[in-house]
N, C-alpha and C positions, 0 to 999 in steps of 0.2 A: 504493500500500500504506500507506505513512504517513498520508495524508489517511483512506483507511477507519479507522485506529486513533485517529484524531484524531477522527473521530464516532463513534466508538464508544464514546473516553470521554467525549466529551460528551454522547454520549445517557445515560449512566452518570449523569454528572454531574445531569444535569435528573432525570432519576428519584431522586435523593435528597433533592433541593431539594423534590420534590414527596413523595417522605415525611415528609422535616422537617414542611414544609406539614398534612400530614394530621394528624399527631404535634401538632400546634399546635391545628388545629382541634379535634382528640379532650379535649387539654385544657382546652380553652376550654369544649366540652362537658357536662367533667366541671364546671369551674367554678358552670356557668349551671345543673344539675342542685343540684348542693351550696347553691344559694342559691335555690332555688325549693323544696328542703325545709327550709332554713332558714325561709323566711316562709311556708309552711304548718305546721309545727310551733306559729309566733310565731300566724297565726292560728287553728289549734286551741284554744291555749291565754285567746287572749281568749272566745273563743265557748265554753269550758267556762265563764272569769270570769264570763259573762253569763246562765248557764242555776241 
């Protein structure tokens, strides 16, 4: 009984780690989004200088 409660909060346990995990990569996401408009914005703005 005790050992099934002992995997049970370990499976508990890794299922957090792995939403941590995802929570991380979502931001990382967000990051890599925010700076891919950042430098299309930067180069809109030369290619209007140019025209």
């Amino acid at each position: 009984m005790q050992a099934d409660a002992l995997t049970i909060q370990a499976d508990a346990l890794t299922m957090q780690a792995d939403a941590l995990t995802m929570q991380a990569d979502a931001l990382t996401m967000q990051a890599d989004a925010l700076a891919l408009q950042g430098i299309g914005k930067f180069n809109s703005l030369q290619i209007n200088e140019m025209l």
